[in-house]
C-alpha positions as CSV (number, residue, x, y, z in Angstrom):
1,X,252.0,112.5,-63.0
2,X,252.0,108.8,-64.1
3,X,248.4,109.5,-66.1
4,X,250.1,112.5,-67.6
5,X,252.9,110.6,-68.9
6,X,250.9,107.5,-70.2
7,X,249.1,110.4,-72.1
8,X,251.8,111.8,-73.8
9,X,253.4,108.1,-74.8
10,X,249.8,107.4,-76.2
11,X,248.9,104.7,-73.5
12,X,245.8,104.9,-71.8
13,X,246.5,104.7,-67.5
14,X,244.0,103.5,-64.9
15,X,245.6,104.5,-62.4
16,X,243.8,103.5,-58.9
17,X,244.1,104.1,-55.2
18,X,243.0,103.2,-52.1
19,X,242.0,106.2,-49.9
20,X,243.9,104.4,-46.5
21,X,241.3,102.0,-45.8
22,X,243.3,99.0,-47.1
23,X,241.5,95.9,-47.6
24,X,243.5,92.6,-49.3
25,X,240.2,91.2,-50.2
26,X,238.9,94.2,-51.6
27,X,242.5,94.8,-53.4
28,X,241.9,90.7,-54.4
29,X,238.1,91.3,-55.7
30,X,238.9,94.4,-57.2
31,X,241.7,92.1,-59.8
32,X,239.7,89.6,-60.4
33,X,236.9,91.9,-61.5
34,X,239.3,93.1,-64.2
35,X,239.1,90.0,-66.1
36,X,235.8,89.4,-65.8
37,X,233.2,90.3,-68.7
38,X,232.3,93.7,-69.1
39,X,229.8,95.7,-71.6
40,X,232.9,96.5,-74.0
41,X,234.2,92.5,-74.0
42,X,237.9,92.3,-74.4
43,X,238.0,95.9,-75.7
44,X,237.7,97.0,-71.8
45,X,240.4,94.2,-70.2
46,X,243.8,95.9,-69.4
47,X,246.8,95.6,-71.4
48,X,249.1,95.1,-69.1
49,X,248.6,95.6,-64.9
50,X,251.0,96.6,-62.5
51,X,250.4,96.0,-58.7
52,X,251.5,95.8,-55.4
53,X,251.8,92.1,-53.9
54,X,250.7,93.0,-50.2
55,X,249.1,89.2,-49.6
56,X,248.6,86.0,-50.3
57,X,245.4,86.8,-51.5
58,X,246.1,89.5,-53.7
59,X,248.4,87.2,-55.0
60,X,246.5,84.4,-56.2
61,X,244.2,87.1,-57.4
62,X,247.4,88.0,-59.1
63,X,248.3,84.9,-60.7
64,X,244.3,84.8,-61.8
65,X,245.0,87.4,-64.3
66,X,248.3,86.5,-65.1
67,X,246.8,82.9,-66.5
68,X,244.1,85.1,-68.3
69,X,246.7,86.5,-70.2
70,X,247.2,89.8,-68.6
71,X,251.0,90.7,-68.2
72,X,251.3,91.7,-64.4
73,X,254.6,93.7,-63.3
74,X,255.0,94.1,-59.2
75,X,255.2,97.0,-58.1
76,X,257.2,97.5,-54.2
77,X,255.8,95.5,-51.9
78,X,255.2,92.1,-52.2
79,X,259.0,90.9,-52.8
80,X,259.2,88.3,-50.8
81,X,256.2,86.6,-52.5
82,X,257.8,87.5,-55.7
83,X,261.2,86.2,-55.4
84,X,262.9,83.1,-54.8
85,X,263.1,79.8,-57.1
86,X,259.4,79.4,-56.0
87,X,258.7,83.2,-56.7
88,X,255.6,84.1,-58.8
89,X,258.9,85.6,-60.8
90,X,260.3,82.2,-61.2
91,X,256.5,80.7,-62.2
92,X,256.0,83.3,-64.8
93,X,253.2,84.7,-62.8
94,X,255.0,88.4,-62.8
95,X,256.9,89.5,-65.9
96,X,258.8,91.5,-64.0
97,X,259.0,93.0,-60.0
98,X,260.4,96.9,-59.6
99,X,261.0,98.4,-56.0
100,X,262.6,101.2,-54.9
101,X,266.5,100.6,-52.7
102,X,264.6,102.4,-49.2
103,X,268.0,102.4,-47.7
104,X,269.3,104.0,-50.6
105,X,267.1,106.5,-50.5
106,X,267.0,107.3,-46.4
107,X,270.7,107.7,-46.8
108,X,270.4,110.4,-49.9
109,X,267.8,112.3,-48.1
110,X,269.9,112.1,-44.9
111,X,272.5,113.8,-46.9
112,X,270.2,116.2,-48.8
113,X,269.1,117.6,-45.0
114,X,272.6,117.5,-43.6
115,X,273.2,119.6,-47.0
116,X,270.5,121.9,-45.9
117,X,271.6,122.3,-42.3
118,X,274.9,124.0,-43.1
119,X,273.6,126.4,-44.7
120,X,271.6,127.3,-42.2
């Protein structure tokens, strides 16, 4: 797992979900609340955050912590807010925006179950 793995490379993961009752403001509320003051100060504000970019509200939540001087990486969705000469890329919002090639992938697992069909 992704926890696991910060573990072993010495970094400490938050690692959060929602259970499939998506709510953008919620999402938006949620990373603003990361920058605000906590009992253990500064100590307790993330290193770095990496997110999905499903709205324009999460986004200028987004942007938010990125002017606090959080480092915030996208993470899938939320491209097309991301890119472009206007792009929160292109503003230095994100330092960086990593997604996954879905067509890519469809095709490889099309030929993974073809694979598996002959030997059927």
């Amino acid at each position: 797992s992704a926890v696991q793995a910060g573990k072993d490379s010495g970094v400490k993961l938050e690692f959060g979900l929602y259970d499939g009752s998506f709510d953008d403001a919620r999402m938006a509320r949620d990373i603003r609340n990361l920058i605000k003051a906590s009992p253990g100060g500064e100590r307790n504000r993330p290193s770095a955050l990496v997110t999905t970019i499903p709205s324009v509200a999460v986004m200028e939540a987004v942007e938010e912590i990125a002017n606090a001087g959080i480092p915030v990486f996208g993470f899938n969705s939320g491209y097309e807010l991301a890119s472009g000469p206007d792009g929160m890329i292109a503003r230095g919002t994100l330092r960086g925006f990593f997604t996954m090639d879905e067509r890519r992938g469809g095709r490889e697992a099309a030929r993974i179950m073809w694979d598996m069909m002959e030997e059927v």
